[in-house]
N, C-alpha and C positions, 0 to 999 in steps of 0.2 A: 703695408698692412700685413703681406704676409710674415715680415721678419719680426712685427709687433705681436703676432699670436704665436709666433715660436716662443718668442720671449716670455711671454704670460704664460703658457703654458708650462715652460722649463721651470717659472717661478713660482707656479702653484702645483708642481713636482714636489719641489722642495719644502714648500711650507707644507704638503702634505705626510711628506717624511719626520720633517721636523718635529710635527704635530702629533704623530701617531700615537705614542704615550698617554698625549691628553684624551686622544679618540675614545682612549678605553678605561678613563676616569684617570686620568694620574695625575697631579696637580704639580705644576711648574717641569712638567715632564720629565721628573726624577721622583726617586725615593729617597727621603735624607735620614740618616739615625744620629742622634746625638749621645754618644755617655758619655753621662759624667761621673766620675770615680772619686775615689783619693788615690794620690798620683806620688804624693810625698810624706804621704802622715803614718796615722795609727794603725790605719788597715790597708797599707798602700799593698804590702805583702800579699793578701788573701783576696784583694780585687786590685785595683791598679794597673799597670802594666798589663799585666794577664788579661786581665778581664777586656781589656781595647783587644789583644791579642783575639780573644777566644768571640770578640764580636766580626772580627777580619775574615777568619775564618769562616764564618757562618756566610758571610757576605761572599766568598767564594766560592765554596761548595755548594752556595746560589748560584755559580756561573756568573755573578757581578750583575744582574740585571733581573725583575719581574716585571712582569704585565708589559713587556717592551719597551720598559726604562730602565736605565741605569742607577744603581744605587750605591749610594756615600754615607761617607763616614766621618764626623766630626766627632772630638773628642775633648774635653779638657778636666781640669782637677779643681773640685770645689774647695779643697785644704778641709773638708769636713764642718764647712761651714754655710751654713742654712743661707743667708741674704748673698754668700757669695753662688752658690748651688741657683736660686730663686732668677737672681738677677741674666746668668749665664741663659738662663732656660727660656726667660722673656728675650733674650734678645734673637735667642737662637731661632724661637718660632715667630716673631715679630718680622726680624730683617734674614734670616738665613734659611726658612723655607724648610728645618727642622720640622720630619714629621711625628715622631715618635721620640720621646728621651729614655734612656736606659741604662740601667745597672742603679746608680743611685744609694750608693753605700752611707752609713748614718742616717736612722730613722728623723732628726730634724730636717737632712736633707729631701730626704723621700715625701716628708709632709709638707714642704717646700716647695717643691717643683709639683707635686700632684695638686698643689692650689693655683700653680700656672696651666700645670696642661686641662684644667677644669674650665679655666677662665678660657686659653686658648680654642680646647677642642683636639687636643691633640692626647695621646696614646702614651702611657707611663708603663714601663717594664719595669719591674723591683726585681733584682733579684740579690744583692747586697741587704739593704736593711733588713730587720729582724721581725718589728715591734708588729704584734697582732691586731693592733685598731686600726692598721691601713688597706684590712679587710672589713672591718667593723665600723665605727662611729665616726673613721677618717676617711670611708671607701668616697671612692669617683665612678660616675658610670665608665670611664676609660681608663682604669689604673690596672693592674694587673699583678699581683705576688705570686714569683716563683718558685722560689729552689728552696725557702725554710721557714718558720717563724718561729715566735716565742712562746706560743701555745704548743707547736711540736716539739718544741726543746725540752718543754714541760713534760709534756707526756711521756717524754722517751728519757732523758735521763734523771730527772725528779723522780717520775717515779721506781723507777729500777735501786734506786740509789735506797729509797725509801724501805723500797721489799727486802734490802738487802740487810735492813733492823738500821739505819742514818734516818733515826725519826727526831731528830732536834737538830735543827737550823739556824747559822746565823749567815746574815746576807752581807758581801760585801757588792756595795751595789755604783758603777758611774751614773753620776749623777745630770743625766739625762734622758730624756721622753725612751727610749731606746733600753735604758740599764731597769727604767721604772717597769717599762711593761713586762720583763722578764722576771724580775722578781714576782710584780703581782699574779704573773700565769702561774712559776713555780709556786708560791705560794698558797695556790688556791687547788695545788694537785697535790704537795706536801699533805694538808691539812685533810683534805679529801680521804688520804691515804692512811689515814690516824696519826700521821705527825704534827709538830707543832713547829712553831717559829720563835725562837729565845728575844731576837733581836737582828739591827742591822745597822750598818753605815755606810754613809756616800763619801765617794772618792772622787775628786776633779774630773775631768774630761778634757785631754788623757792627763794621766799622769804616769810620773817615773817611781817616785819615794812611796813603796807600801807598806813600808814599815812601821811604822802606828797604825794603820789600818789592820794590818796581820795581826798583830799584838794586841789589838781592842778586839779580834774577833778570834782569838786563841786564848785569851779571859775569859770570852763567853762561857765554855765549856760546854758550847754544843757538842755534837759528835759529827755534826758537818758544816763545813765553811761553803757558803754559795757565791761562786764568782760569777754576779750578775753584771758582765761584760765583756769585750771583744779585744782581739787583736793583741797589739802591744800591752795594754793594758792587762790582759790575762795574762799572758807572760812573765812579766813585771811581778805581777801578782802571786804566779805560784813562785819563780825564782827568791820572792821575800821568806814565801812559807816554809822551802826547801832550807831555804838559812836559817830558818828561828826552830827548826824540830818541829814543823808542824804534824806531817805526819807520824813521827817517830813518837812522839806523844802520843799517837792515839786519834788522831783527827782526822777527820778524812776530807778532803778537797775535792769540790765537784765542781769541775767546768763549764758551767751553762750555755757556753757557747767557743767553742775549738775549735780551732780549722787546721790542717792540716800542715800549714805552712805553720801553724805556733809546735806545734810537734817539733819539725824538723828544726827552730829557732832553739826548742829547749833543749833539745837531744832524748835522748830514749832513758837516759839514766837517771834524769830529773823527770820526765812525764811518764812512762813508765805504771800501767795500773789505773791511770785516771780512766772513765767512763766518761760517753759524751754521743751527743746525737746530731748525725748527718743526714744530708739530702743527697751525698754522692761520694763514693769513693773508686778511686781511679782501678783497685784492682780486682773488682769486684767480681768482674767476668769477661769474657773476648770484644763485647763490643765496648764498652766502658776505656778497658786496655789500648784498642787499638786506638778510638779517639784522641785518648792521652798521651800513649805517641807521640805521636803528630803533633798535639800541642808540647808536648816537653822537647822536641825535637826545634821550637819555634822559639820556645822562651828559657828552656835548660831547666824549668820547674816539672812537677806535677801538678795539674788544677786542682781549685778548691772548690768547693758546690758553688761559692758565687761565678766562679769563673765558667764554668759549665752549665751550671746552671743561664746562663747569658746567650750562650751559644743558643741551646734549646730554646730559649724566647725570640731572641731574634728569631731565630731558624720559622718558629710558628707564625710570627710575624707576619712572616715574607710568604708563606703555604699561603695565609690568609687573602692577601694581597692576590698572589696567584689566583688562586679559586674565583675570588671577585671581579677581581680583573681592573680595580678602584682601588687609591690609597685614601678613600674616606672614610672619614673616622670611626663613625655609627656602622657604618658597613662591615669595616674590616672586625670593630668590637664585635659585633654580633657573630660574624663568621669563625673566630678564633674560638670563643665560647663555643660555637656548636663540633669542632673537629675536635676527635681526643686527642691526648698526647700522650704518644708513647714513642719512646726515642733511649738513644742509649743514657742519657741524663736520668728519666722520668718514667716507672716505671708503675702503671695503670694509672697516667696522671688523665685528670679531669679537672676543666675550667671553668668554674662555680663561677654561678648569680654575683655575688659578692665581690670578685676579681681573684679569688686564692687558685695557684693550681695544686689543688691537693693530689699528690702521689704519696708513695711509700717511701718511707725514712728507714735510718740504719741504724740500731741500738750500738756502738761500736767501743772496743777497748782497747787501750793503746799497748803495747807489745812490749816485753821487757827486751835488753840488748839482747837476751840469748834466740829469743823464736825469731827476729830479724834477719830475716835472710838478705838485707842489703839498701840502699836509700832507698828514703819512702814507703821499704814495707815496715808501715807503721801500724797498722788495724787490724786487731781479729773482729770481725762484725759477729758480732753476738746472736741478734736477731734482728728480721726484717718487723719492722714496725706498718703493716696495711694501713694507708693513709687516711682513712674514714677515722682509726683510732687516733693518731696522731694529731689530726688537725680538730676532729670532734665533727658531728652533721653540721650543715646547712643551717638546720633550725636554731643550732646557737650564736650563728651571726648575727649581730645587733647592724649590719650596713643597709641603709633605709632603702635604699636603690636595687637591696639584691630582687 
């Protein structure tokens, strides 16, 4: 009798060690983060790799563990494709105990997976996709935009581009939910600003050949070409226009959306003079710098606002979790919205009704080879853009939920 209540006792030691995670709300007695990225494609460069990288990190500099769990990291690569992104995300929170998915690059992808984690109950971090309705008429009560959108894109290089007398516009636009939405933001701050709009054209998704596209929008005779799209594809895009004399004509290209890794793909002698708007740049000041470090030191790049901007969601994520002491969903939502965020990413950011975390953006212009004092000093930052301008109130979000 007595060696049977040693034994029960030692085994309900156990199960209470075991247990203690759940003791304090944690469900499956782990925290699990799933991102999904593009791993091989169009934007593999500006999230990909990195962006798993810059979620490791976060997860470290957690100490590997909140609320007395331990916490993991699954990761895989959508190809940029929505049913593959969808399917990944169902199975993740069905069979893998996935509690949050993250990063989420390609606005189909983003609208994809925030229709599972609605259905599931699980917690969506953006900070890859672009498009501004996934604060608006695609928000979820659990979905969360981080690091940019296309309404701040708008604000910040539309219209500077515009002040600067590029009051005629033609759009070169990819033609998806992602390329649409930026055109329609830019074009509605264009117009705002007494410009107009000539015309525009959609290009595949992705594509390499922009050579009739450059040429049908150097016909136009606007005075500015609008590259409403990302990655590879921007690249692609000015490397056509630098071949056919676009600039040297007269025209001026405006990037609606550059990352810092398309910089360093063009070189400074071809992008050179473009404008364009950030949510992060690595050299900005000591704390920004030293983060970067440490991630360049991990991947041999400099991060790009998706990549950084990931760390900081995570990172809030996990405060949240802390704080509550639950990785329930309702809980941890409401708790994240109430803490601000300010961190070296994010600066006077605040987590609106809606899911946007609106901070301060970077007006910024890329360096000719002579002010380069060496890789990746690519940016003079112009001005800071205070995020209330950049993203616009509260009251102009159309998200029924906010």
């Amino acid at each position: 009798m007595k060696l049977a209540r040693t034994l029960a006792a030692g085994v309900s030691a156990a199960a209470m060690i075991a247990s203690a995670a759940s003791a304090q709300g944690i469900s499956d007695d782990k925290v699990k983060i799933g991102v999904l990225t593009d791993m091989s494609g169009t934007y593999s460069d500006l999230a990909g790799a990195g962006a798993v990288a810059a979620a490791e990190m976060a997860i470290e500099d957690f100490g590997g563990t909140v609320a007395g769990a331990p916490i993991e990291l699954v990761s895989a690569d959508h190809q940029n494709k929505a049913d593959i992104a969808a399917n990944t995300a169902r199975q993740w929170g069905d069979s893998e105990q996935v509690d949050t998915f993250a990063e989420l690059v390609t606005t189909s992808v983003a609208l994809a997976v925030f229709e599972i984690a609605k259905q599931q109950n699980k917690i969506a971090l953006v900070t890859g996709a672009a498009s501004s309705p996934l604060t608006n008429d695609a928000c979820i009560p659990t979905g969360f935009h981080w690091a940019y959108n296309t309404k701040a894109l708008a604000n910040g290089t539309g219209k500077a581009v515009v002040a600067e007398g590029g009051d005629t516009w033609y759009f070169l636009t990819a033609d998806y939910a992602f390329g649409e939405a930026l055109q329609k933001d830019v074009t509605a701050v264009v117009e705002a600003s007494g410009g107009t709009v000539v015309g525009s054209i959609k290009h595949p998704f992705p594509a390499t050949d922009f050579s009739s596209f450059v040429l049908q929008a150097q016909a136009s005779g606007a005075k500015v070409i609008g590259l409403a799209n990302a990655g590879a594809d921007t690249t692609n895009a000015i490397r056509a226009a630098s071949e056919f004399g676009v600039i040297a004509g007269g025209q001026q290209i405006a990037a609606l959306l550059m990352f810092l890794t398309d910089v360093n793909a063009l070189g400074l002698d071809v992008a050179q003079g473009i404008q364009l708007t950030t949510g992060f740049y690595w050299d900005y000041d000591e704390e920004t710098r030293a983060w970067s470090a440490r991630f360049k030191e991990r991947t041999g790049n400099e991060p790009t606002m998706v990549q950084a901007g990931l760390y900081s969601a995570i990172t809030h994520y996990l405060k949240a979790i802390e704080a509550t002491g639950t990785d329930d969903t309702d809980t941890v939502a409401a708790k994240m919205r109430e803490m601000p965020v300010e961190d070296f990413f994010a600066k006077n950011g605040v987590l609106r009704s809606d899911g946007l975390m609106q901070h301060d953006m970077f007006l910024a212009q890329v360096k000719s080879p002579d002010e380069s004092e060496g890789a990746w000093d690519y940016y003079n930052i112009v001005r800071v853009i205070p995020g209330e301008e950049a993203y616009g109130p509260l009251s102009e979000s159309t998200c029924p939920t906010k």
